[in-house]
N, CA, C and O of each residue as an XYZ file, in Angstrom:
868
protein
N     162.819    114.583    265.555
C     162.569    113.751    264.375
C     163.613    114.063    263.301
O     163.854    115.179    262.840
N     164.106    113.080    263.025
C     165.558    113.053    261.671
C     165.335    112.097    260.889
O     164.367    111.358    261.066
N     166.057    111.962    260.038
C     166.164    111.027    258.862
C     164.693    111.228    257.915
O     164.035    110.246    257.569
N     164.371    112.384    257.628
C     162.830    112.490    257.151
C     163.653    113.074    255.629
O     164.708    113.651    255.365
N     162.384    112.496    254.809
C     162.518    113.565    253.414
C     161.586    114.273    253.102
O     160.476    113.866    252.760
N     162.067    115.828    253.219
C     161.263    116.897    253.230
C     160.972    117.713    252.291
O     161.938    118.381    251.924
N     159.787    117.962    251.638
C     159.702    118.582    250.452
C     159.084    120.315    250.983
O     158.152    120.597    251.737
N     159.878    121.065    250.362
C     159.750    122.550    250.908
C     160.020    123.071    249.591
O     160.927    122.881    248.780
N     158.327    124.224    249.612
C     158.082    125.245    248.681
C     159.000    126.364    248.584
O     160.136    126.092    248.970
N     158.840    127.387    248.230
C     158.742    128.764    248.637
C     160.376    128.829    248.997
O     160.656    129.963    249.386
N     161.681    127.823    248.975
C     162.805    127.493    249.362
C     163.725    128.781    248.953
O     164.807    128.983    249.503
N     163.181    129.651    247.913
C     164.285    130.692    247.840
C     164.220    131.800    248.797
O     165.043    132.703    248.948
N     162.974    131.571    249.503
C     163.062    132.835    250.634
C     164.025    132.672    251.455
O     164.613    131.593    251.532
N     164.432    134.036    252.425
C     165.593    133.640    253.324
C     165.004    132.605    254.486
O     165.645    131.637    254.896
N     163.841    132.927    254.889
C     163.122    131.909    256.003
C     163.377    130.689    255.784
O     163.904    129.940    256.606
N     162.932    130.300    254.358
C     163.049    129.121    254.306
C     164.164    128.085    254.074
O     164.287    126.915    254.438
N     165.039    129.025    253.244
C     166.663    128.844    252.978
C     167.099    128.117    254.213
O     167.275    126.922    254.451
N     167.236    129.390    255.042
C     167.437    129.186    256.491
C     166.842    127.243    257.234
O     167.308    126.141    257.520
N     165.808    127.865    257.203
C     165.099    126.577    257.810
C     165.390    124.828    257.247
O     165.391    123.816    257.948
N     165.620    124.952    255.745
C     165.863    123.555    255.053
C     167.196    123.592    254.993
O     167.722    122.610    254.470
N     168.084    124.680    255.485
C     169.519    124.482    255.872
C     169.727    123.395    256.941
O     170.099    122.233    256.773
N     169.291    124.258    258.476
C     168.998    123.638    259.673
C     168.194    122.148    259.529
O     168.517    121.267    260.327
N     167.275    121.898    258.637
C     166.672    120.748    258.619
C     167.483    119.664    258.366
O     167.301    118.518    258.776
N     168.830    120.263    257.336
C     169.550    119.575    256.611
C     170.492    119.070    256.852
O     171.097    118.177    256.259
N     170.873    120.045    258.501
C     171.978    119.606    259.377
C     171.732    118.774    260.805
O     172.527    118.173    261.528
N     170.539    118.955    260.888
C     169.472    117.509    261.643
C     169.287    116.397    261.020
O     168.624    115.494    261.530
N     169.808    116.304    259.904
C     170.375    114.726    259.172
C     169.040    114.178    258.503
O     168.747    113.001    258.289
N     168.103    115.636    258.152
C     166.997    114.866    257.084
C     167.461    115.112    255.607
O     168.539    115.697    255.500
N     166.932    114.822    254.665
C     166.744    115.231    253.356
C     165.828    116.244    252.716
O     164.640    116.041    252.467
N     166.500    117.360    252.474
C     165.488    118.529    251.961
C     165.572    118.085    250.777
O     166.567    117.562    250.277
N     164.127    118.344    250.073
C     163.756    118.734    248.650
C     163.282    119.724    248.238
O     162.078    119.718    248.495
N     163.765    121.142    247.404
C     162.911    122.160    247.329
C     162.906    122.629    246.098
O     163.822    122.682    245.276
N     161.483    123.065    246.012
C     160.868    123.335    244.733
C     161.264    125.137    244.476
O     161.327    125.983    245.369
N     161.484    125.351    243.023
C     161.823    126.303    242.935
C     161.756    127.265    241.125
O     162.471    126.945    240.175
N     160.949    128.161    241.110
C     161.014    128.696    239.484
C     162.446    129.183    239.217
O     162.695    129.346    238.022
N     163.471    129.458    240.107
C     164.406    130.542    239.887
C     165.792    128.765    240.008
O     165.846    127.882    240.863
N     166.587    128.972    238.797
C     167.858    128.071    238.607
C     168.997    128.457    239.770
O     169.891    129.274    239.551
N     168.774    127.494    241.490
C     169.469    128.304    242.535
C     170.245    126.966    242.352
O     170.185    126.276    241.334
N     170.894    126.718    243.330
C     171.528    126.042    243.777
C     172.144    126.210    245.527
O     172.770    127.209    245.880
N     171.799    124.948    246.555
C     171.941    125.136    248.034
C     172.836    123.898    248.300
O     172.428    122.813    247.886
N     173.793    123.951    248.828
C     174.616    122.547    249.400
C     174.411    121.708    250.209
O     174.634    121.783    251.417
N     173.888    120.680    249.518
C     173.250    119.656    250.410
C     171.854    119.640    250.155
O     171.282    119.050    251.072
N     171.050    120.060    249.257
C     169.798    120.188    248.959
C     169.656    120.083    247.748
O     170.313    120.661    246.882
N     168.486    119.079    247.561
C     168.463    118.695    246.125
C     167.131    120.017    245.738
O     166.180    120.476    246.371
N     167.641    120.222    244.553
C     166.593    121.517    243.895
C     166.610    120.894    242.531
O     167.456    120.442    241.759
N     164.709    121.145    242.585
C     163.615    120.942    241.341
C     163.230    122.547    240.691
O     162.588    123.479    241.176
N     163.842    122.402    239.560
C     163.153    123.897    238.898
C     161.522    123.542    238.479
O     161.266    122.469    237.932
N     160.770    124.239    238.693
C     159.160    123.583    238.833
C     158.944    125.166    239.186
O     159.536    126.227    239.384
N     157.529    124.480    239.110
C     156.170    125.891    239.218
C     155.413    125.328    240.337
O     155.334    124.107    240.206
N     154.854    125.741    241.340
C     153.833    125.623    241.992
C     152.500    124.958    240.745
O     152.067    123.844    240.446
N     152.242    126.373    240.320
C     151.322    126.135    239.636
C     151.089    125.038    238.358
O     150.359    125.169    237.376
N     151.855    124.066    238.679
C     152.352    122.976    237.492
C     152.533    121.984    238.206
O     153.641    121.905    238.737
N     151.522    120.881    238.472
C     152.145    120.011    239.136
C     152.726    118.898    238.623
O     153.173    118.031    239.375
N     152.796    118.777    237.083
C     153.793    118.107    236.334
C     155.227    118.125    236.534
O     156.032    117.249    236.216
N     155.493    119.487    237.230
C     157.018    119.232    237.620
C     157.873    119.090    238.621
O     159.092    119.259    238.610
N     156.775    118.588    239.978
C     156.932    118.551    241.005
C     155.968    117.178    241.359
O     156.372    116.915    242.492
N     155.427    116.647    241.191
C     154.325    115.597    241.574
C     155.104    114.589    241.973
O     154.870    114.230    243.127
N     156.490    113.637    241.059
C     157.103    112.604    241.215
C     158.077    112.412    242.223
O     158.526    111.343    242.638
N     158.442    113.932    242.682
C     159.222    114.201    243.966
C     158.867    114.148    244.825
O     159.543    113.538    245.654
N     157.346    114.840    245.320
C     156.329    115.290    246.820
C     156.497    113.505    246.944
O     156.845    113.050    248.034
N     156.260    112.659    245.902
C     155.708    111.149    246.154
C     156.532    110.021    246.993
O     156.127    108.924    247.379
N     158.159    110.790    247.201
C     158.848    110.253    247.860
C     159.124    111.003    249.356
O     160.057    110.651    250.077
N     158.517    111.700    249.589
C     158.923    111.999    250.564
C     157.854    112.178    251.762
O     156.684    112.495    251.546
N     158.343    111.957    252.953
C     157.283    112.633    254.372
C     156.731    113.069    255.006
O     155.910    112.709    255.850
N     157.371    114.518    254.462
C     156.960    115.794    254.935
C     156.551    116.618    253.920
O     156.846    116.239    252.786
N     156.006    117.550    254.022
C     156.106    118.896    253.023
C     155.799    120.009    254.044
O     155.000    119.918    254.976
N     156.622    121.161    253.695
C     156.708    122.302    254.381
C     156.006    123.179    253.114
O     156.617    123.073    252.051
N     154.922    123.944    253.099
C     154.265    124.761    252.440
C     154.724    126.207    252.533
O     153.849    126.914    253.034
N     155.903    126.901    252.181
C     156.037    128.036    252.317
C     155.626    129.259    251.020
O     155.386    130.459    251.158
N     155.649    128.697    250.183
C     155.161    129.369    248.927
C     154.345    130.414    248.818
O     153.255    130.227    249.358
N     154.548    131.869    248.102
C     152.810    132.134    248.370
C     153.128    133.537    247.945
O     154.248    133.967    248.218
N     152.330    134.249    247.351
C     152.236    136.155    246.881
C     151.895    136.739    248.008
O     150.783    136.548    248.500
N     152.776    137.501    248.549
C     152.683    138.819    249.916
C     152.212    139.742    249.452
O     151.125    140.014    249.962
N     152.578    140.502    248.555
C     152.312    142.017    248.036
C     152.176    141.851    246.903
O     153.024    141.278    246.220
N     151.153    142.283    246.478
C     150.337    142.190    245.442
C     149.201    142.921    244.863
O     148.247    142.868    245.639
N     148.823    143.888    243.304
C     147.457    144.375    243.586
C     146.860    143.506    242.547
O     145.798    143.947    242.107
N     147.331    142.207    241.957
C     146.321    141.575    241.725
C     145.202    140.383    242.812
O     145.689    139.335    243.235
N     144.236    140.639    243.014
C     143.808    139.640    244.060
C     143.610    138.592    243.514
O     144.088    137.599    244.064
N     142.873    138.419    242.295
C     143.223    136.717    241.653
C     144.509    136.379    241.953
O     144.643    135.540    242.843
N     145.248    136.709    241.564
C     146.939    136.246    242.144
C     146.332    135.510    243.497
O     145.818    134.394    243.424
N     146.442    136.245    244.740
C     146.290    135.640    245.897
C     145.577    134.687    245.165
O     146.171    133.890    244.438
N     143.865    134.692    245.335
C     143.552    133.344    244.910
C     144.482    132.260    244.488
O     144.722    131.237    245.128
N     144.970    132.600    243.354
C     145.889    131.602    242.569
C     146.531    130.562    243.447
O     146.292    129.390    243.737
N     147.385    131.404    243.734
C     148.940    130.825    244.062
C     148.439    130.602    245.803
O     148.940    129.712    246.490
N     147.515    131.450    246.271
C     147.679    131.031    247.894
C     146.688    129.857    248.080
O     147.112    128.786    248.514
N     145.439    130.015    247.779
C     144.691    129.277    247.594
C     144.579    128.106    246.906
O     145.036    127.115    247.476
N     143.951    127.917    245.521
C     144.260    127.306    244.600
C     145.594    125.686    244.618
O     145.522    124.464    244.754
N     146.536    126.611    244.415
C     147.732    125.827    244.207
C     148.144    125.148    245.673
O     148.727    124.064    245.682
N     147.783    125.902    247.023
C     147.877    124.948    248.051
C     147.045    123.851    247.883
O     147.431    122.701    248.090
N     145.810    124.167    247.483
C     144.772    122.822    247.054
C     145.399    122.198    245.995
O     144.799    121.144    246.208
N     145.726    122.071    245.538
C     146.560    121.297    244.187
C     147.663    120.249    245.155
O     147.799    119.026    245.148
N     148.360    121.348    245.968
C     149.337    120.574    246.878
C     149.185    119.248    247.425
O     149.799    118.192    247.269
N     147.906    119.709    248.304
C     147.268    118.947    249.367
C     146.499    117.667    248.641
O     146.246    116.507    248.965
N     146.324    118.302    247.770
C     145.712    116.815    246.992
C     146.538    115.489    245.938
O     146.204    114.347    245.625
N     147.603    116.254    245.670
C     148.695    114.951    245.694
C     149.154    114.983    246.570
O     150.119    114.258    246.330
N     149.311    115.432    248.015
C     150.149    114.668    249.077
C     149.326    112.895    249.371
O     148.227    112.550    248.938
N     149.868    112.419    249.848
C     149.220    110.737    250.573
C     149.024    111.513    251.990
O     149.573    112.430    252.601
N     147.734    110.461    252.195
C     147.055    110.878    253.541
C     147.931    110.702    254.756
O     147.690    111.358    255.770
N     148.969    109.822    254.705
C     150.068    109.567    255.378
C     151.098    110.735    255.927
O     151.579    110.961    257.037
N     151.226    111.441    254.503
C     152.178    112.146    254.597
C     151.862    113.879    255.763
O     150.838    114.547    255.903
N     153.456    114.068    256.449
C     153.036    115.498    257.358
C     152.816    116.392    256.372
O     153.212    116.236    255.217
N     151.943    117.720    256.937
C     151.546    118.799    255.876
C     151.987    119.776    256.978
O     151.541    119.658    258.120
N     152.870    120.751    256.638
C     153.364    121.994    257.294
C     152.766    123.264    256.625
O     152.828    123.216    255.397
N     152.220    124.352    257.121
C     152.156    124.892    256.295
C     152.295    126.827    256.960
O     151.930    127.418    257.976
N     152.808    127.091    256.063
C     153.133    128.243    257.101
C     152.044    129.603    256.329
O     151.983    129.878    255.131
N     151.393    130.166    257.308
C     150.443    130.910    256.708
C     150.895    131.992    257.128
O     152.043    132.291    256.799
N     149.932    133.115    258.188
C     149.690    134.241    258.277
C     149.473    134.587    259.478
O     149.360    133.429    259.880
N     149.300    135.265    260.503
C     148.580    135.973    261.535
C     147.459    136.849    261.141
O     146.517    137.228    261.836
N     147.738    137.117    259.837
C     146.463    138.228    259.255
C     145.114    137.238    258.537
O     144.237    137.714    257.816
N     145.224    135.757    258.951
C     144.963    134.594    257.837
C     143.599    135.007    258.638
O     143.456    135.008    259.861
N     142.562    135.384    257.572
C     140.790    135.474    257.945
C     139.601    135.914    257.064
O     140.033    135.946    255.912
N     138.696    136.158    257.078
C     137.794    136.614    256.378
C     137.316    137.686    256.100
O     136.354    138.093    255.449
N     138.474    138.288    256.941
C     138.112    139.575    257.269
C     139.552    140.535    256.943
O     139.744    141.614    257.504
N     140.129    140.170    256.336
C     142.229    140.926    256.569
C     142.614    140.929    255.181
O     143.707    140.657    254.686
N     141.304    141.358    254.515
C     141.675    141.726    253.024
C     142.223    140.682    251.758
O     142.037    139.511    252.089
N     142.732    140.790    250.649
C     142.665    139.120    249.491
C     143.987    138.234    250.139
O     144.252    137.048    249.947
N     144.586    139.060    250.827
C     145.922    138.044    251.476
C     145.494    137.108    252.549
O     145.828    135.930    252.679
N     144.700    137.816    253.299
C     144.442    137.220    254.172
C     143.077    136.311    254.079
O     143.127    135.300    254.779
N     142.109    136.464    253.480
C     141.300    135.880    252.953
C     141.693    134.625    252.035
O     140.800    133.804    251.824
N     143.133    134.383    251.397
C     143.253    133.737    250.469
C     143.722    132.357    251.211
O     143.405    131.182    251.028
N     144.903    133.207    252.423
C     145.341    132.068    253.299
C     144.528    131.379    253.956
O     144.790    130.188    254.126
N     143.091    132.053    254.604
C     142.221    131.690    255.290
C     141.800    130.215    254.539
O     141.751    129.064    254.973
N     141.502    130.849    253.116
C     140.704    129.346    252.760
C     141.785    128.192    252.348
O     141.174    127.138    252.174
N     143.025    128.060    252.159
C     144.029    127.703    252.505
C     143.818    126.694    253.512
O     143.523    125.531    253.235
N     143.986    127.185    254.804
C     143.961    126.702    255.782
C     142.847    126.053    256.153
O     143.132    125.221    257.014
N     141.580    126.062    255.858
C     140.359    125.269    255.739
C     140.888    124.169    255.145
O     141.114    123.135    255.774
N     141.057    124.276    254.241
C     141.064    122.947    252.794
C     141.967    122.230    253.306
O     141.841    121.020    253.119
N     143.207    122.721    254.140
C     144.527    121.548    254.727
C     144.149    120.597    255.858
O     144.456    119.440    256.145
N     142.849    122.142    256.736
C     142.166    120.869    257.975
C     141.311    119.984    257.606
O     141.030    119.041    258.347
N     140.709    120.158    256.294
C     139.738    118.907    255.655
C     140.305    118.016    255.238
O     139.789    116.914    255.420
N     141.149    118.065    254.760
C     142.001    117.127    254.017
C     143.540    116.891    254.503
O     144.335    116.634    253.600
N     143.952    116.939    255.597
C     145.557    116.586    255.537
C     145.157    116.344    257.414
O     144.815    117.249    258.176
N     145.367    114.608    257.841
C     145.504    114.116    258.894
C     145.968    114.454    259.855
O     145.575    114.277    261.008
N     147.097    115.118    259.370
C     148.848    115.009    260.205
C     148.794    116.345    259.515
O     149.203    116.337    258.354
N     148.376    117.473    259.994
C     149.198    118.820    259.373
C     149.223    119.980    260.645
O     148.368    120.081    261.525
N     150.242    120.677    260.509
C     150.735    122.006    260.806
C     150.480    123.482    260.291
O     150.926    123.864    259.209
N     149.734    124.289    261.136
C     149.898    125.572    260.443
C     150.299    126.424    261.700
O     150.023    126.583    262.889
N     151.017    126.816    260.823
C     151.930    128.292    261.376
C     151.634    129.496    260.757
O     151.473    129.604    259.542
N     151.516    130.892    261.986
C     151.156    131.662    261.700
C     151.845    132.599    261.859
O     151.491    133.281    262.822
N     152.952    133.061    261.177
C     153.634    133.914    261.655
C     153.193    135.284    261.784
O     152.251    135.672    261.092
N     153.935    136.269    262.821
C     153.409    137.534    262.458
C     154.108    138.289    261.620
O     154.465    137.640    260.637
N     154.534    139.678    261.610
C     155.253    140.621    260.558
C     156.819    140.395    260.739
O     157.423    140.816    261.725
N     157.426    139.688    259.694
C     159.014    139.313    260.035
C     159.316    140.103    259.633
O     158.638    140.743    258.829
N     160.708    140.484    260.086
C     161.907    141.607    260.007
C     163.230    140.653    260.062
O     163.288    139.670    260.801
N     164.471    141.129    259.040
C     165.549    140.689    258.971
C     165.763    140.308    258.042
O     166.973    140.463    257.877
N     165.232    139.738    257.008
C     165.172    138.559    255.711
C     165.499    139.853    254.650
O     165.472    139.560    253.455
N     165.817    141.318    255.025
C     166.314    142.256    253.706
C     165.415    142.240    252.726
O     165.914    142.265    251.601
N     164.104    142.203    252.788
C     163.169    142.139    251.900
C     163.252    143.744    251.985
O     163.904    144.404    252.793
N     162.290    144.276    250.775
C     162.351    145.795    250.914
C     160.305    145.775    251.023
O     159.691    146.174    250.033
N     159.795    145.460    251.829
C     157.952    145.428    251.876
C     158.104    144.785    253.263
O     159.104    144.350    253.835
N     156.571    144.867    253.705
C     156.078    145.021    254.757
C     156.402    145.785    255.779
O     156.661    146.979    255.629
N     156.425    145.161    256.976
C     157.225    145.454    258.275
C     158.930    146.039    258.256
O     159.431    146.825    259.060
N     159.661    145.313    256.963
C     160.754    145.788    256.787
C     161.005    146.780    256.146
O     161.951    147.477    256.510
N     160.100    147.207    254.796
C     160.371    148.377    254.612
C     160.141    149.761    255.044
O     160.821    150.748    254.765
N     158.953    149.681    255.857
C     158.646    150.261    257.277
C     160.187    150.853    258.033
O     160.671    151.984    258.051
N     160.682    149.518    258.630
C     161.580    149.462    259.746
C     162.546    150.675    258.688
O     162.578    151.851    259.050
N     163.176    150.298    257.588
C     164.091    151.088    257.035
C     163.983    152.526    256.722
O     164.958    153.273    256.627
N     162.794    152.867    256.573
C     162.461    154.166    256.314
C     162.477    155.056    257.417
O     162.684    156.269    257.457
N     162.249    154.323    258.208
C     162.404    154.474    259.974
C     163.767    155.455    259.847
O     163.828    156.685    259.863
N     164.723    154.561    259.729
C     165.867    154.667    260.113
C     166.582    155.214    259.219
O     167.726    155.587    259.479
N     165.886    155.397    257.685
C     166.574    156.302    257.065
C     166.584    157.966    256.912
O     167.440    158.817    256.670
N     164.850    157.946    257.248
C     164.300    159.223    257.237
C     163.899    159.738    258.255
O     163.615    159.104    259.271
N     163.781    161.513    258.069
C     163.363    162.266    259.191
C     162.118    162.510    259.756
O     161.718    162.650    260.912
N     161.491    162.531    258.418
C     159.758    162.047    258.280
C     159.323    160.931    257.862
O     159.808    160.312    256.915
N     158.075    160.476    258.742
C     157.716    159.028    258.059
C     156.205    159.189    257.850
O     155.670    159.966    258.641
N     155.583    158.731    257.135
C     154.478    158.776    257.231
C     153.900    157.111    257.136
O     154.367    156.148    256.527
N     152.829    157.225    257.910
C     152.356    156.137    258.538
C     150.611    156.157    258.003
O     150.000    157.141    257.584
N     150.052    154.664    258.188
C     148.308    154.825    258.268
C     147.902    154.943    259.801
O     148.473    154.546    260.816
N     146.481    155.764    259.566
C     146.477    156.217    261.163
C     145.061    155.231    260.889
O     144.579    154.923    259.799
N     144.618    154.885    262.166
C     143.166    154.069    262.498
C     143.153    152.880    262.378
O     142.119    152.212    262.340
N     144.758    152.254    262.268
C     144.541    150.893    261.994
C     144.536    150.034    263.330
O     145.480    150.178    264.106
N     143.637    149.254    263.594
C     143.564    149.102    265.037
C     144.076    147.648    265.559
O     144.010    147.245    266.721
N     144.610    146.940    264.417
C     145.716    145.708    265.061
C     146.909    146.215    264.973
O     147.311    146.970    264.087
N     147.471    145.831    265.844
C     148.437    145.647    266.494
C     149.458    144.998    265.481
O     149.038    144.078    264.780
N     150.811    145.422    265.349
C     151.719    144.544    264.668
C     152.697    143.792    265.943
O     152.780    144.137    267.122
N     153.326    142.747    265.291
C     153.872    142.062    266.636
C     155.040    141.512    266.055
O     155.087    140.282    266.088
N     156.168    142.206    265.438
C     157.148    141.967    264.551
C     158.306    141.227    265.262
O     159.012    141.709    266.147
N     158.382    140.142    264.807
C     159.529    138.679    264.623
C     160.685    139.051    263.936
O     160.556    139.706    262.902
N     161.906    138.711    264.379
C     163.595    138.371    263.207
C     163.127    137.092    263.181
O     162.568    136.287    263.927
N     163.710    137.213    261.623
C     163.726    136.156    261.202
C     164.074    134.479    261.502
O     163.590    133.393    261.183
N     165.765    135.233    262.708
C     166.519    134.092    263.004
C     165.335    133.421    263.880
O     165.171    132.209    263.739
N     164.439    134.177    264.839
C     163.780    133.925    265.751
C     162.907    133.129    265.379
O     162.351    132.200    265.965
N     162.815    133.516    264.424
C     161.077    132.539    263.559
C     161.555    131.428    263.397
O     161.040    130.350    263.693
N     162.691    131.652    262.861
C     163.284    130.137    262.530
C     163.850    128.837    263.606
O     163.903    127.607    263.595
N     164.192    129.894    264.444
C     164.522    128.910    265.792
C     162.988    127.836    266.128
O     162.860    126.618    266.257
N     161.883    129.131    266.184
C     160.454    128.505    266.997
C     160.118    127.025    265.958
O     159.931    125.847    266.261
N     160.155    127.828    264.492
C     159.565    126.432    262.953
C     160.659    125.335    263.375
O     160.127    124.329    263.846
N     161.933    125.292    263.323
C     163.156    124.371    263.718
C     162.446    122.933    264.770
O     162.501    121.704    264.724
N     161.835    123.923    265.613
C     162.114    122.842    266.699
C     160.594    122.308    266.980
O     160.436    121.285    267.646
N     159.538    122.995    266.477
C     157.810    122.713    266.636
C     157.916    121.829    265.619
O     157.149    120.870    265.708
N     158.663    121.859    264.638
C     158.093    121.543    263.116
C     158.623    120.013    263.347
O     158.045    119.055    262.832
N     160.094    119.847    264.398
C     160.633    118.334    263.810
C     160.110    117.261    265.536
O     160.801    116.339    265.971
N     158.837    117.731    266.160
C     158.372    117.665    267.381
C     157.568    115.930    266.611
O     157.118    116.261    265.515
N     157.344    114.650    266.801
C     157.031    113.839    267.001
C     155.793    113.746    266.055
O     155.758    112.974    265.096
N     154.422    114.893    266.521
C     153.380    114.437    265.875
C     152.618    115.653    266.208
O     153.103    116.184    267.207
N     151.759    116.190    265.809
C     151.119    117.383    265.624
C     149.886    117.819    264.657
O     149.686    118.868    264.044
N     148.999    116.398    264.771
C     147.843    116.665    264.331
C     146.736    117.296    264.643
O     146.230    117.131    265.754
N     146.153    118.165    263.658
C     145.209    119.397    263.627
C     145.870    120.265    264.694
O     145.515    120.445    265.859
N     147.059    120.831    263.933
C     147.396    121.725    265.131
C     147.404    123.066    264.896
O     147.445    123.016    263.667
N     147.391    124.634    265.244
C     147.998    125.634    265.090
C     148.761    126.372    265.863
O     148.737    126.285    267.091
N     149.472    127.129    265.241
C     150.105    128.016    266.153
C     150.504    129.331    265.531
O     150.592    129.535    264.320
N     150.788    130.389    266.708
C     150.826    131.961    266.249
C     152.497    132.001    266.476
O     153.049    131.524    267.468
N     153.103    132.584    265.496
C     154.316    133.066    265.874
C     154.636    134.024    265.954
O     155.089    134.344    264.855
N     154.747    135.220    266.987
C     155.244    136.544    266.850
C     156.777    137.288    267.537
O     157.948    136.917    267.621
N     156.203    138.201    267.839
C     157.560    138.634    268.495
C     157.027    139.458    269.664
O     156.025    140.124    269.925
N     158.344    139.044    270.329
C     157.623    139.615    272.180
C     156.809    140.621    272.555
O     156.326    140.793    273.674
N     156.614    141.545    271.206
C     155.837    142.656    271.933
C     154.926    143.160    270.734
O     155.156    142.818    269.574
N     153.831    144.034    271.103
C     153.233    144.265    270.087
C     152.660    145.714    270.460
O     152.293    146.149    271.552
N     152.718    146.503    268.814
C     152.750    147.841    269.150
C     152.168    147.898    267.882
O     152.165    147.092    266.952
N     151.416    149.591    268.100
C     151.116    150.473    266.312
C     152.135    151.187    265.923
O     153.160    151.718    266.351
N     151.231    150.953    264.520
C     152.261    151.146    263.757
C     153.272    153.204    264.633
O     154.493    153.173    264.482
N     152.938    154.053    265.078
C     152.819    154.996    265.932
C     154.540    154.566    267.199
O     155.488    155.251    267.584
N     154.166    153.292    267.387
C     154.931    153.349    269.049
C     156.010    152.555    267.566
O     157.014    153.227    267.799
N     156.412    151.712    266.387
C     157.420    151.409    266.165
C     157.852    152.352    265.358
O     158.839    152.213    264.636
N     157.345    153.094    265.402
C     157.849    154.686    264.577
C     158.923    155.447    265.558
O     160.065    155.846    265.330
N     158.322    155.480    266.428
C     159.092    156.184    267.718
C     159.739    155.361    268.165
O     160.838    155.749    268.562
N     159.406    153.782    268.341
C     161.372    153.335    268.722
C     162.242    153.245    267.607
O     163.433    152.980    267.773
């Protein structure tokens, strides 16, 4: 699927950078929303707030798609999550047209049970299957590569910088850590697939270990 106009959140991450690059060279039109004054070639950028849909509303209205990447990872306020994961996806979803695709990229940890992040995405993802015809959720697992200094990556670095690491012991899921490029290959090619209503999917990486066995490789 080409010639689409795509409205994408969350556009300053490297994932997504990445991804509305590639979208952009499949001959659609990215639109991405953004608080930070960037600039991408070949991509039209809206300085806007999520949480404002005065400055983003007249844009989502032209276009086909929306890719939902937006959202607070690390955080110790949990209203935050609420906010911005919850909340403001509902804000989203409710000026999109029933017409329009809804992408939305969540979590692997997304539940009722995986603490305010994961709880926040959870209800997230409810509110998009009630309301959005034609939508996508993606679940990625713990990405690595994007030079973030948190999660899985700052993990990986400490790894490799230090002699001692200290780790949480008893945690009994499994991490299943993705590169980035990889994630982006799988979103690339699911995301511009024909039609994909009420769909989900898990994205991880080939193998999955505790936190224990990626210490030791």
């Amino acid at each position: 699927m080409t010639d689409q106009r795509i409205f994408i959140t969350g556009i300053t991450s490297f994932l997504l950078r990445d991804l509305a690059t590639r979208l952009r060279d499949r001959g659609n039109t990215c639109i991405g929303l953004s608080r930070q004054s960037i600039s991408m070639e070949g991509i039209e950028l809206i300085h806007g707030d999520l949480l404002q849909p005065d400055t983003w509303r007249d844009h989502l209205a032209t276009c086909d798609m929306v890719i939902h990447g937006a959202a607070i990872t690390h955080s110790h306020d949990e209203n935050l999550y609420e906010q911005v994961n919850h909340l403001a996806t509902r804000a989203l979803v409710d000026a999109c047209d029933p017409g329009q695709r809804f992408v939305f990229i969540s979590s692997r940890v997304a539940g009722m049970h995986s603490g305010a992040y994961g709880v926040s995405k959870f209800r997230a993802e409810e509110y998009i299957r009630s309301h959005c015809p034609d939508h996508l959720i993606l679940r990625p697992s713990e990405v690595f590569g994007g030079g973030k200094e948190e999660g899985i990556e700052s993990l990986i670095r400490t790894v490799l910088q230090k002699r001692l690491v200290v780790y949480p012991g008893g945690v009994g899921t499994p991490l299943c850590p993705i590169h980035v490029k990889d994630l982006v290959d799988n979103m690339e090619e699911i995301i511009l697939q024909e039609s994909h209503p009420d769909y989900m999917m898990i994205l991880r990486g080939p193998q999955c270990m505790g936190f224990k066995e990626i210490v030791q490789t």
